[in-house]
Residue, then its C-alpha position, 0 to 999 in steps of 0.5 A: x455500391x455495397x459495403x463489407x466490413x474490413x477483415x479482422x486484423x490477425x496478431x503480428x508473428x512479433x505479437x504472438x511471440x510477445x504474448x507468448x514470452x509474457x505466459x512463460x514469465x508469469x508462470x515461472x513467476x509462480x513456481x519455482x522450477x517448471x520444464x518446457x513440458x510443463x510449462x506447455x501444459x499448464x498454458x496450453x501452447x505447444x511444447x515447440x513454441x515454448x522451447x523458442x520463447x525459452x530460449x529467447x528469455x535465456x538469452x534475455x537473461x530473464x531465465x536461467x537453466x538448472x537441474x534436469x527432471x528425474x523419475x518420469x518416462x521418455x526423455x528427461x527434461x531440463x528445469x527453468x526457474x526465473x532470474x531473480x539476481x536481476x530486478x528489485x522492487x523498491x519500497x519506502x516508508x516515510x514516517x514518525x517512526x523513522x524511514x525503512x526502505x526495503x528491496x524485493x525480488x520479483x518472487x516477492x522475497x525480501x533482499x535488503x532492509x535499512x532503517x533510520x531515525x527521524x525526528x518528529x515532527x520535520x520539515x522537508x529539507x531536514x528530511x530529504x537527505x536522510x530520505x536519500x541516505x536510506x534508499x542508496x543503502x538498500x539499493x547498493x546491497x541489491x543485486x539488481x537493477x531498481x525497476x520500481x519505486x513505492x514510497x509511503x509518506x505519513x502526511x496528505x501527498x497529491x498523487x499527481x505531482x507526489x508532492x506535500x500537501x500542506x495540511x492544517x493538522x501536520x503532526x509528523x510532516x511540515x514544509x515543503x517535500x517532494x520525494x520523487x525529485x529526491x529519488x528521481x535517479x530510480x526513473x520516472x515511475x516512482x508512486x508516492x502515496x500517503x501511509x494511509x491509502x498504502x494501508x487501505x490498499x492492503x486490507x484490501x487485498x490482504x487483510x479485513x477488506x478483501x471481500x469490500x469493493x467500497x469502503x472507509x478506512x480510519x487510522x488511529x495513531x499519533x496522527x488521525x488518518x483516513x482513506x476511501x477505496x471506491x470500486x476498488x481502488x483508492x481515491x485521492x480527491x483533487x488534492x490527495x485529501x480524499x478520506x482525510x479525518x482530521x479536519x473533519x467537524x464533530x461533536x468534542x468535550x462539552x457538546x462543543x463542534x471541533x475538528x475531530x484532531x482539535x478534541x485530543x488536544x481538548x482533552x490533553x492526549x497530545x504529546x507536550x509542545x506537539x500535534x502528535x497525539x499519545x499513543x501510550x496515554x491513548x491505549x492506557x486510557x481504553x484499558x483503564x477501568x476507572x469512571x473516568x476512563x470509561x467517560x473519556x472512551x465514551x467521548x472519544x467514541x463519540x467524536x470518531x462516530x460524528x466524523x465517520x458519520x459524516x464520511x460514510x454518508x457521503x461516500x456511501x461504502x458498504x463497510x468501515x475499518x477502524x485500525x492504528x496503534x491504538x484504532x484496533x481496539x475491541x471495545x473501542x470499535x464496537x462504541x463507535x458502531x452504536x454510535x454512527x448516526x442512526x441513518x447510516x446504512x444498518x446493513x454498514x461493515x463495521x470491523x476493526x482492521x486485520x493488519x496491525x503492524x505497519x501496514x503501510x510497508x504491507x501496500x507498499x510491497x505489494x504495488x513495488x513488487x507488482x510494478x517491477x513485474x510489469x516492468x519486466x514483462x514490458x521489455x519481453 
């Protein structure tokens, strides 16, 4: 009895056709305006074949003609350019200093931009309607269909269910909240994430990581936050609480063990009658040239040094970034980086992070414009 092996399945002629759908799109995706020519050039399929896949992403409506070709020899070809009316990544972003949501198109231009106030701190149910007011604002101004949903929320979120996890630190946040059954009506895809993995994920692409596959991020702003990228990718953790800072034990005023967020409270850097801390006393403080200052900087220093220490020794990054409103600071990172436990990696990355403004929106855009791609791309 002899036994030979089954012969290899060849791809279905709907298959190819698919295949060769999805390389028009991406390189459209690229430029501006290509020919069939072009186009049969840079991917190395034949210029028949990409006149069909033309014209089945014509009649999709996913392309559209416009303009011809002058100055070259032979017979002057006619420009595609991808349709951009059609589609539009949707990015939110859920924090003390208000909701911005934001659409994109699938060039990664930016369509609409509304913003509203909130106070913090907030329960979930004060916030849910103004949640919704804000994303049915920027989604009625954009031409397209919503074909994405990426929403960043300062508090811990568990990916799974994209709800709130109740933390023992909550300075923006508290209650119950559930963005995805809010915004439910932009299908069931929508990704929610807490403020600070959207950072993480874009420094790693965009900012002082992009040469990391492991690394720790710390976020220092009214609240304390932390994120772990391993082979890069963010880690949640089983509850979404992977990276988290706050509640990580250190050493605080007077050699005493706190949780790094009870020190600020310690040392009255809180605003009044909130767990959020002061951002403007915080930066005056690094700035100030009294002894008191530089005594208080040394503290502080040595309080975010003992809850990395404990971090990196765990999760075993090859590099650490420090950023946030008042996290960026020069000097602040270098204290920090002589005071890592001596048995630490020597060979550790310790930088500040690149991308100080909001970078939260940064992560967010990046993952809603590259989802509505995909979701593009699915239906070819």
């Amino acid at each position: 009895m002899s036994i030979t092996a089954e012969e290899p399945r060849r791809p279905s002629l709907e298959m190819l056709r698919r295949l060769t759908d999805r390389r028009v799109f991406e390189q459209l995706l690229e430029a501006e305006t290509l020919t069939r020519a072009e186009i049969a050039a840079r991917t190395g399929i034949s210029k028949p074949t990409i006149s069909e896949s033309v014209r089945r992403l014509l009649d999709a409506g996913v392309v559209q003609e416009g303009g011809r070709q002058s100055g070259s020899r032979g017979r002057a070809g006619t420009y595609c350019r991808l349709r951009t009316d059609t589609t539009a990544a949707l990015a939110v972003s859920v924090g003390p200093e208000g909701i911005v949501a934001d659409t994109f198109d699938l060039k990664d231009q930016p369509i609409a931009h509304v913003e509203r106030p909130v106070p913090a701190p907030i329960d979930g149910d004060t916030l849910e309607p103004l949640l919704l007011d804000a994303v049915q604002a920027a989604a009625q101004v954009s031409p397209g269909a919503v074909r994405s949903c990426v929403i960043s929320v300062a508090a811990p979120i568990d990916r799974r269910t994209g709800r709130l996890v109740a933390p023992r630190y909550a300075p923006f946040l508290r209650g119950t909240f559930d963005p995805r059954r809010s915004l439910s009506r932009f299908g069931p895809g929508i990704a929610v994430d807490n403020d600070v993995n959207w950072a993480a994920l874009a420094e790693h692409q965009q900012g002082n990581a992009t040469d990391l596959e492991n690394f720790a991020l710390c976020h220092l702003g009214a609240g304390i936050g932390g994120a772990l990228v391993v082979a890069g990718a963010v880690v949640g953790g089983a509850r979404g609480m992977a990276g988290e800072l706050a509640g990580v034990r250190t050493t605080g005023p007077g050699g005493r063990s706190l949780r790094l967020s009870e020190c600020f409270a310690a040392w009255d850097l809180l605003k009044p009658g909130t767990e959020a801390i002061d951002v403007p006393l915080v930066r005056a403080l690094l700035e100030g040239r009294s002894a008191a200052d530089r005594r208080r900087r040394e503290a502080i220093a040595v309080a975010l040094a003992g809850a990395l220490s404990s971090v990196v020794a765990i999760a075993d990054p090859q590099g650490l970034l420090i950023g946030g409103p008042w996290g960026g600071d020069r000097e602040l990172v270098d204290l920090v980086a002589a005071r890592l436990d001596p048995l630490v990696d020597p060979g550790l990355v310790v930088r500040a992070a690149a991308l100080t403004e909001a970078p939260d929106r940064i992560g967010t855009r990046l993952s809603a414009v590259a989802a509505a791609r995909q979701a593009v791309a699915d239906d070819l």
